[in-house]
N, C-alpha and C positions, 0 to 999 in steps of 0.2 A: 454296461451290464445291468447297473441299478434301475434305469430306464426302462430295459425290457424287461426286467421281473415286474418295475408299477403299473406299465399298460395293460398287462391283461387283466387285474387286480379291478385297474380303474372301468375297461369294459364292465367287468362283471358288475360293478356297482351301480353303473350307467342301466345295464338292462335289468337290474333289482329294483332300481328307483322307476321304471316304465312299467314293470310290473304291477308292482306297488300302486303307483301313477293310476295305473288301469280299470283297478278293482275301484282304486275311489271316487274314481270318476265317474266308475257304472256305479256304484251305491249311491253316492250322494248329488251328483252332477257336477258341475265345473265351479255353482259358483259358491258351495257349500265344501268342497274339498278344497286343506289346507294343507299347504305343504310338511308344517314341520307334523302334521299327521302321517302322512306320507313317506317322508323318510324314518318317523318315530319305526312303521309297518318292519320296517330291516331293519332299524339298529343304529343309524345313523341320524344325526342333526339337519336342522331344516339351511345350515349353511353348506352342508353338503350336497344335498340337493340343488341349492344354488350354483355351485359350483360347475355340475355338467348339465344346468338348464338355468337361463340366468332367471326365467322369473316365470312363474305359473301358466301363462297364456302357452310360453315355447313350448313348455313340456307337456302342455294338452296338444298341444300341432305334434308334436313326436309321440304322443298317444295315438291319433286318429293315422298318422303316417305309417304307424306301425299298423294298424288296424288295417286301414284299408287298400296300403301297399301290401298287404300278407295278402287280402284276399284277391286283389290285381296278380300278384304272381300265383297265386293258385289258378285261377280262370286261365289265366295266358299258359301255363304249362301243358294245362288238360287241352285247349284249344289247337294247340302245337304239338300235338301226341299222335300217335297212328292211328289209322282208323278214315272212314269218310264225312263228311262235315255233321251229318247227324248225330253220329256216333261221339264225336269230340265235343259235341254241345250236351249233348247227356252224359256224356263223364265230367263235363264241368260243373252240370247241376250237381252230380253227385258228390264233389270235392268241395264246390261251395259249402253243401250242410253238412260236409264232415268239420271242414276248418268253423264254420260258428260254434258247431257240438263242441266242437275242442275249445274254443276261446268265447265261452258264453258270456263276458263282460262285454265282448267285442256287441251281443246283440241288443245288450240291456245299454250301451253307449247310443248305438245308433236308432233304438226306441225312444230314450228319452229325446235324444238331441235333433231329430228330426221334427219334434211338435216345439222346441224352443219359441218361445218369443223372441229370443235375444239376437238382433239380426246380425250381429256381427259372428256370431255361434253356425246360424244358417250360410252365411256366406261359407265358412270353411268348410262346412259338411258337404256342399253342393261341390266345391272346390273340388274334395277328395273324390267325391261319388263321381265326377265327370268323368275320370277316364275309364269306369267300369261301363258309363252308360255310353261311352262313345263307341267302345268295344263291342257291347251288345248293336249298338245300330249300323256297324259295319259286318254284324255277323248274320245280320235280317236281311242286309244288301247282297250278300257273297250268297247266301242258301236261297235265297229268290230269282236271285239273275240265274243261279245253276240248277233249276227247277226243284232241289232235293227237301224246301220248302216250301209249305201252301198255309200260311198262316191263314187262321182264323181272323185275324185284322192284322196289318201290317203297324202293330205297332209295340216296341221295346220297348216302349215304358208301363205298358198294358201286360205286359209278360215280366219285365222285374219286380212290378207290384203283387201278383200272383205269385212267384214263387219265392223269393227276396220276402214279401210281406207274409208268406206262411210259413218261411224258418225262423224267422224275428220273432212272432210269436208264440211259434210252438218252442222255441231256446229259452224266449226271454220272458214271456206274457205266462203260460200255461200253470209255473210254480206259483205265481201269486192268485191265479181265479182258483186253485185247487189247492185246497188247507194241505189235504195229506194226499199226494200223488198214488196212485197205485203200482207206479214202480220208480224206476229212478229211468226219468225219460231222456237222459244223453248217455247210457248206456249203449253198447253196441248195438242189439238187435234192434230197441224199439227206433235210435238214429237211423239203419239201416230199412225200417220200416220206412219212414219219414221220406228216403232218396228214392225207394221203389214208386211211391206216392205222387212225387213230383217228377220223376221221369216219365210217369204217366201224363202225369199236367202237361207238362213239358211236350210230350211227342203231340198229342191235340191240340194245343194252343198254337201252337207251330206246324202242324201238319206232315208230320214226320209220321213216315208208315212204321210199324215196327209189329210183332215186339223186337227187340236187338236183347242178342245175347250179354248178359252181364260182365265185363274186362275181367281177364285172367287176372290174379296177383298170385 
């Protein structure tokens, strides 16, 4: 019984210390964040932290894991959803800049950590990013063979830099070039402004006829 009351105890702690983990890795980068900061953030000791990550590196891989496996299962959901292949690639543009809006460290991670010098940093980012970009170039193959795209060049990685590179910086870039924003820009509408924008991208770059009716909720 004592067992099953400390595991849930111990989760929580686990996903407080990834929390935690996240924000200091988007503020300071990987090799300026200290752990026993990190666990100081919740309340607990930097041997604590040691405990459910034996040592700094693992628990930046269970950062970037949490990161960019969230956004691998949001793409695959919206892709796997109803609808015709056009339609399921514009609901996934949409879900994509919902979840950065939501987890803005997630963009200030993948800003800084994508210009790294540090190749060993680069290998793991490229690592995680693979199976979003393999996904993208099997979804350029399925909407070209079925005529229901006519891209503008047949190329995914010319389409995730476009709209991948204009949520990054509109999440992650826009508070720092602007002292005082004129609104607070991961609010609903002006986010939902942002999905309208790149659904736009999105159906020209791609050659997707539309407009398409916006998904029920």
């Amino acid at each position: 019984m004592s067992q099953r009351k400390r595991q849930p105890r111990s989760e929580q702690t686990r996903a407080l210390i990834l929390a935690a983990a996240e924000r200091r890795f988007a503020e300071q980068g990987y090799a300026e964040a200290r752990l026993e900061d990190i666990g100081g953030d919740i309340g607990v000791g930097r041997s604590a932290v040691l405990y459910h990550f034996s040592d700094k590196q693992t628990l930046y891989h269970a950062v970037l894991q949490d990161l960019f496996g969230g956004a691998l299962d949001v793409l695959r959901r919206s892709l796997a959803g109803v609808g015709d292949l056009p339609t399921r690639i514009e609901n996934a543009v949409r879900a994509a800049v919902a979840y950065v809006a939501r987890r803005p460290s997630a963009a200030r991670i993948a800003m800084r950590e994508t210009s790294t010098p540090d190749p060993a940093l680069r290998d793991e980012m490229r690592r995680r990013a693979a199976p979003i970009l393999d996904l993208l170039a099997l979804l350029f193959e399925e909407g070209e063979r079925a005529g229901v795209m006519r891209p503008q060049r047949s190329d995914p990685l010319r389409f995730v830099s476009v709209v991948a590179g204009a949520t990054l910086f509109y999440v992650a870039s826009l508070p720092t070039l602007v002292e005082s924003l004129p609104y607070p820009h991961l609010d609903t509408e002006p986010v939902e402004a942002l999905q309208r924008d790149l659904v736009d991208v999105t159906r020209r770059l791609l050659g997707i006829r539309g407009p398409r009716p916006l998904p029920q909720t």
